[in-house]
C-alpha positions in Angstrom: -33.9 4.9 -29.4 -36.9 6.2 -30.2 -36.8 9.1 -28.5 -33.2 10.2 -29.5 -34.7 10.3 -33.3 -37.5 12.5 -31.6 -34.3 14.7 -30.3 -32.4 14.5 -33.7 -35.2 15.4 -35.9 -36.7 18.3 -33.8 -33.2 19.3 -33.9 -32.7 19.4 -37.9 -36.2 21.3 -38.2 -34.8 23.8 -35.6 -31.6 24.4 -37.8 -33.8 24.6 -40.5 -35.9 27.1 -39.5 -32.6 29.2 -38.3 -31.6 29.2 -41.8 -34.8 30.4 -43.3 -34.8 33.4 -40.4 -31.5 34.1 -41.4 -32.0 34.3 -45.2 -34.5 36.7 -44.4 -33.1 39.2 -42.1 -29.4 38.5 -44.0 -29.9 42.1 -45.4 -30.5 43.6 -41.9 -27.1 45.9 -40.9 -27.3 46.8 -37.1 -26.8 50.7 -37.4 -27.8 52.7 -34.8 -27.8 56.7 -33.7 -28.8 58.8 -30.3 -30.0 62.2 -32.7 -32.8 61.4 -35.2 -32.0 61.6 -38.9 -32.8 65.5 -40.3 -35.8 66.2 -42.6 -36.0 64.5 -45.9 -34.3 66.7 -49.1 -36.7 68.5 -51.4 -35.5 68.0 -54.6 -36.0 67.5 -58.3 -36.0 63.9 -60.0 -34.0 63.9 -63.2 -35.4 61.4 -65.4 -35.1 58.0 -66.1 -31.9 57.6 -68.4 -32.3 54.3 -69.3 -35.1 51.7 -70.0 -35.9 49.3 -67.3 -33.6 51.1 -64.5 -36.2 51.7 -61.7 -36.0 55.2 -58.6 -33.9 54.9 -55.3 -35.1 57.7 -53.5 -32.4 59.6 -51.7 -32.0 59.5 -47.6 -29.5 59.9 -44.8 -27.1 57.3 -43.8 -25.2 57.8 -40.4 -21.4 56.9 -40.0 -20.2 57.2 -36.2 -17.2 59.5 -37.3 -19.3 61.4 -39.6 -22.6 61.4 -38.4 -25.1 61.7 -40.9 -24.8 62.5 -44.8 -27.0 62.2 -47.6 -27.3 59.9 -50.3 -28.6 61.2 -53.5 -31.6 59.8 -55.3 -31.1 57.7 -58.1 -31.7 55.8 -61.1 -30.3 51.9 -60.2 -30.6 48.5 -62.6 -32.6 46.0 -60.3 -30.6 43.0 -60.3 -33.3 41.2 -62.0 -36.7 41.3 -63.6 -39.7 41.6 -62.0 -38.0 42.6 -58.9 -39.1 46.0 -56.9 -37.0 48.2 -54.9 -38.0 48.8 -51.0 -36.4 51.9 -49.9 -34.5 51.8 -46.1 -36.2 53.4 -43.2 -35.3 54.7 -39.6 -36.8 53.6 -36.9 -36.3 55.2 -33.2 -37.6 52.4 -30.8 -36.0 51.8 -27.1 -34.1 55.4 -27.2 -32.3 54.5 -30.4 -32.9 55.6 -34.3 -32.6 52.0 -35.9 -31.4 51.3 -39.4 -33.4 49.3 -41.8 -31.8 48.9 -45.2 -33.6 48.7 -48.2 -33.8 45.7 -50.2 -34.8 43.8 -54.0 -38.5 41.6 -54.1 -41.3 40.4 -56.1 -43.1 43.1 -54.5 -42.5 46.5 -52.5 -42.4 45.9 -48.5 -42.8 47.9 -45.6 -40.6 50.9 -45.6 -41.8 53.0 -42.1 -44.4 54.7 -44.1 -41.8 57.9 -45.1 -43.1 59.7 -47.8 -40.1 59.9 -50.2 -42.2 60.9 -53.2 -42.2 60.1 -56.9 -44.2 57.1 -56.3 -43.0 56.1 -52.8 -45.8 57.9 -51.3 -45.3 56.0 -48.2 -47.0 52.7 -48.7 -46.3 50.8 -51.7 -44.9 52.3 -55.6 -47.1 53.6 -58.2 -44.8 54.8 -60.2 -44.9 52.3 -62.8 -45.1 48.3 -62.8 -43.6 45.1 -64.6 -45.4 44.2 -67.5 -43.3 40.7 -68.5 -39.5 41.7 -69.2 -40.5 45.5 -69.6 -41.0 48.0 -66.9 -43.7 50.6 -67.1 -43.3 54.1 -66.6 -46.2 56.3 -64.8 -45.5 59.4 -66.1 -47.6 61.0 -63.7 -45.6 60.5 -61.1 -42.0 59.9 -62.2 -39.8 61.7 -64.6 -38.2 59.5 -67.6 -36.3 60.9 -70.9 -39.1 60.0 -73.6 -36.1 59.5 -76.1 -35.4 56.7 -74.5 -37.7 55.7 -72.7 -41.0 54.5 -74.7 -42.7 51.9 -72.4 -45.2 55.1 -70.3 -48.6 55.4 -69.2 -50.4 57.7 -67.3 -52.4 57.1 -63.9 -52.8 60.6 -62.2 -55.4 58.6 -59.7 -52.6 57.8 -57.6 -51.3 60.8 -57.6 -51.2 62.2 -53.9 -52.5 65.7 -54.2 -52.4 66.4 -50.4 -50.2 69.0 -48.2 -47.1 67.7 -46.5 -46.7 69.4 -43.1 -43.6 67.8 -42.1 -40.7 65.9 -44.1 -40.3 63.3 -41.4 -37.7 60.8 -42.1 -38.1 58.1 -39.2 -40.5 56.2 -38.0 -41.8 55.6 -34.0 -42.5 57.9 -31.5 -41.8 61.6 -32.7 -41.7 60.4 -36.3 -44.7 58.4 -38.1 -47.1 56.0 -36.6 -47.0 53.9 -39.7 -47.3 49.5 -39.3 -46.7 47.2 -41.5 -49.8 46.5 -43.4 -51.0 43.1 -44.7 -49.5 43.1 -47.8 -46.2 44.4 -46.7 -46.0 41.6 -44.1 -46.4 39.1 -46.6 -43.4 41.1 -49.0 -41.1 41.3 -46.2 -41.4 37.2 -45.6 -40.5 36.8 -49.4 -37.2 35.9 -50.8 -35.3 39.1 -51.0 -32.1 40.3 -52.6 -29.8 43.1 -51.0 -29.1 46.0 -52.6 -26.2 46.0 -55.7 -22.9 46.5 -55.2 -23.5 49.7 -57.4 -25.9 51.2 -54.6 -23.1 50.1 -52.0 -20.3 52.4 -54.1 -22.8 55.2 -54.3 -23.5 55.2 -50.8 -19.8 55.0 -50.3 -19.2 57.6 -52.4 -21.4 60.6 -50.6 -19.7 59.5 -47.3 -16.9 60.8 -48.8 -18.3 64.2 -49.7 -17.9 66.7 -47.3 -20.9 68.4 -49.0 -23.5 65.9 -48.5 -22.7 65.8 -44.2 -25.4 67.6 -42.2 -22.6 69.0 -40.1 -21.8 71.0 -43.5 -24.8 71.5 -45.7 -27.2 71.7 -42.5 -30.0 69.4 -44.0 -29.1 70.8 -47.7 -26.5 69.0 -49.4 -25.2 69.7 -52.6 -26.2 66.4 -55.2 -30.0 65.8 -53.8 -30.1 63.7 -56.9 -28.7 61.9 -59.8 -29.1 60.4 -63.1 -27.0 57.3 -62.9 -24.6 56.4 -59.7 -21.5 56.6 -62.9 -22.3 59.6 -64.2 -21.3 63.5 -62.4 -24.4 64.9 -60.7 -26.8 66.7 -62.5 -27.0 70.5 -63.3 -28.7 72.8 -60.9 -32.0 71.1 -61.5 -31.2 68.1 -59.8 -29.8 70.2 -57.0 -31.2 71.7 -54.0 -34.0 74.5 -55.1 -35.9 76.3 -52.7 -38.0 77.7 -55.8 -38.5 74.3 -56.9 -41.6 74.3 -58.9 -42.7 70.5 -58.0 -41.0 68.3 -54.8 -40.7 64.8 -54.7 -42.7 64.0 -51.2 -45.6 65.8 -52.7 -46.3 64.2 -55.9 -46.5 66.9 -58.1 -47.6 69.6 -55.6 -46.8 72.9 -56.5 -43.6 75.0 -54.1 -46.2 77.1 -53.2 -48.7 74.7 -51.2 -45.6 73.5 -49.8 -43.6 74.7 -46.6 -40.3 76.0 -46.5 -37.4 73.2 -46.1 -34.8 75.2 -44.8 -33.3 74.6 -41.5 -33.5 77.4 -38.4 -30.2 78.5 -37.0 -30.7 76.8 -34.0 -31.6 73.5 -35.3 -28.7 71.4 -33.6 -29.8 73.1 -30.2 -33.3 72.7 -30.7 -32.9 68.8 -32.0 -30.8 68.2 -29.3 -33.4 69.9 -26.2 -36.0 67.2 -28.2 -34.0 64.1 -28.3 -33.4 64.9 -24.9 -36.8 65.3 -24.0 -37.6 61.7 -25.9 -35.1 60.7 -24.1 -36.9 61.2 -20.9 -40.0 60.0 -22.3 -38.7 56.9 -23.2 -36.7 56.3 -20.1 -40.0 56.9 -17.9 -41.8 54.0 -20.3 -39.1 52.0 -19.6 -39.2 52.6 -15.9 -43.1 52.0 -15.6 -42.9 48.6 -17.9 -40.0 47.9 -15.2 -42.6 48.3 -12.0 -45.3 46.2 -13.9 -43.0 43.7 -14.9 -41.9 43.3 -11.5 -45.3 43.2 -10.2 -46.4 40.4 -12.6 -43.3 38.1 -11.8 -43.9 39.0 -7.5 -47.8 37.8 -8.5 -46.7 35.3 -10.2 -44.3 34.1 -8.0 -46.8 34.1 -5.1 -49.4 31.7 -7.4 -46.6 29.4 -7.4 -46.0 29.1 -4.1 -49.6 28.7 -3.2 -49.7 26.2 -6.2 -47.2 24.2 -5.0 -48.3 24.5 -1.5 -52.1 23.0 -2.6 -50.0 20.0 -4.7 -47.8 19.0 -1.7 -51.0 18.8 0.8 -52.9 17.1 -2.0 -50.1 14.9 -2.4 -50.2 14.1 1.5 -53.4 13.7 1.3 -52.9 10.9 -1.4 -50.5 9.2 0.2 -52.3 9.0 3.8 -55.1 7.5 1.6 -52.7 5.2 -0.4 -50.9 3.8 2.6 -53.4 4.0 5.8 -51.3 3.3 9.2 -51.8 0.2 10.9 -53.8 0.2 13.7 -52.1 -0.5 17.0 -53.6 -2.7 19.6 -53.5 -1.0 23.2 -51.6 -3.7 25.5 -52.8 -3.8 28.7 -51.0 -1.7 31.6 -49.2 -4.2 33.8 -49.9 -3.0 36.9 -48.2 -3.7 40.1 -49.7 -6.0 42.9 -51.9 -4.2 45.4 -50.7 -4.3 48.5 -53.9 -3.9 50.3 -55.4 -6.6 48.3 -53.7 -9.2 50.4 -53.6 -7.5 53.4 
């Protein structure tokens, strides 16, 4: 009786814990791809329309049908206060580009270490902060509509006044090396909330512009960015610029210190004869972890034999000791009688 509580208990803590796993990777959409995801957009941010609505930096989605497209950058209404957005990632792990959507928290989690500027820098947001119901603006790194807008400050400590060599929008091998940090661990184990179902209808809406599908634009789609998900996309300032005079992944860098974003005329060749060559790469990993796996289980099968060869002698050896054989008296050999003997 006692041990079928033991059973039933272990068995509730089990179910429990499947819950709480659950609730925290409920957000997690299994979308995968073979090609890896183009370069991130340069682009301008329009500003903040409204008070409190907080930056979803633009990326590519992938459809199977369509492959992939861009979403534009956006201003969004978190679904609550105090709540910070964590912007999806790729990953490519295993031969595959992994999807990672973004999510709603207390704080901003790991998001593959992509620099999607205007305070997404790559770890963390320091474009502004909750200070009790009101959000604050850091107008040194975001853009908001003063008009509107009063709640600003200005930190240009964080601002990341570095070169960008590549616009790299996955992370793994090929992409960036980035981990989760510390912090980010800890933000990605708190209670999240998925994204609205206004960021679900925006991304639903580019899949259905032909304009935003690499396959049309060739890594430069037409709406880069928005003001609100409701509203028609901005003027030509919130569209694709190669004269742009600032870019997002830079922080305020000027065009000129920047490289050029457009995409050679062989890009779908030359993307290709690289995922190929990952490809490759990661099928010859595979293959060596294979051989040592293999290796490690024929070692370790070997120990076990040998182990359980000592424990059944040792086990004889018990028993011998445990139960001695009785000792058997000799009898006499009955012998015949000698015939000479009575001769």
């Amino acid at each position: 009786m006692k041990r079928s509580k033991i059973v039933v208990i272990s068995s509730i803590i089990i179910f429990l814990s499947a819950l709480k796993t659950s609730a925290q990777v409920g957000i997690d959409v299994s979308i995968t791809a073979t090609i890896a995801p183009p370069e991130l957009v340069a682009y301008e941010q329009p500003p903040c329309p409204y008070d409190g609505y907080l930056w979803m930096p633009g990326y590519w989605a992938f459809d199977n049908e369509i492959g992939y497209y861009w979403v534009p950058g956006v201003w969004v209404r978190p679904p609550q206060i105090g709540y910070l957005w964590t912007p999806c990632y790729w990953e490519f792990a295993d031969g595959f580009y992994r999807w990672h959507p973004g999510y709603w928290g207390p704080h901003v989690g790991f998001y593959g270490g992509v620099n999607y500027g205007y305070g997404y820098s790559g770890v963390g947001f320091v474009g502004g902060g909750w200070q009790g119901s009101h959000f604050r603006y850091n107008t040194a790194v975001v853009n908001v509509n003063r008009t509107v807008v009063h709640n600003t400050y200005v930190d240009r400590t964080v601002v990341v006044n570095t070169r960008v060599n590549n616009r790299v929008s996955f992370n793994g091998p090929g992409g960036i090396t980035a981990r989760p940090r510390p912090q980010e661990q800890i933000a990605m184990r708190e209670n999240h909330i998925r994204e609205t179902s206004v960021q679900i209808n925006h991304q639903r809406e580019a899949s259905r512009d032909r304009n935003q599908y690499v396959s049309v634009n060739r890594g430069r789609p037409s709406t880069p960015a928005m003001n609100t998900v409701r509203s028609n996309p901005s003027s030509g300032e919130n569209h694709y610029s190669p004269r742009a005079n600032t870019s997002h992944l830079n922080n305020g860098v000027p065009a000129s210190a920047r490289p050029n974003n457009r995409l050679p005329n062989n890009y779908s060749d030359a993307n290709n004869a690289r995922q190929q060559q990952m490809r490759q790469q990661q099928m010859q990993r595979v293959q060596q972890q294979q051989q040592q796996f293999n290796r490690a289980r024929a070692e370790q099968s070997q120990a076990q034999q040998q182990h359980m060869h000592q424990m059944q002698q040792h086990f004889q050896q018990r028993q011998m000791q445990n139960h001695p054989q009785p000792n058997v008296q000799r009898q006499p050999e009955q012998r015949g009688p000698n015939p000479e003997r009575h001769r």
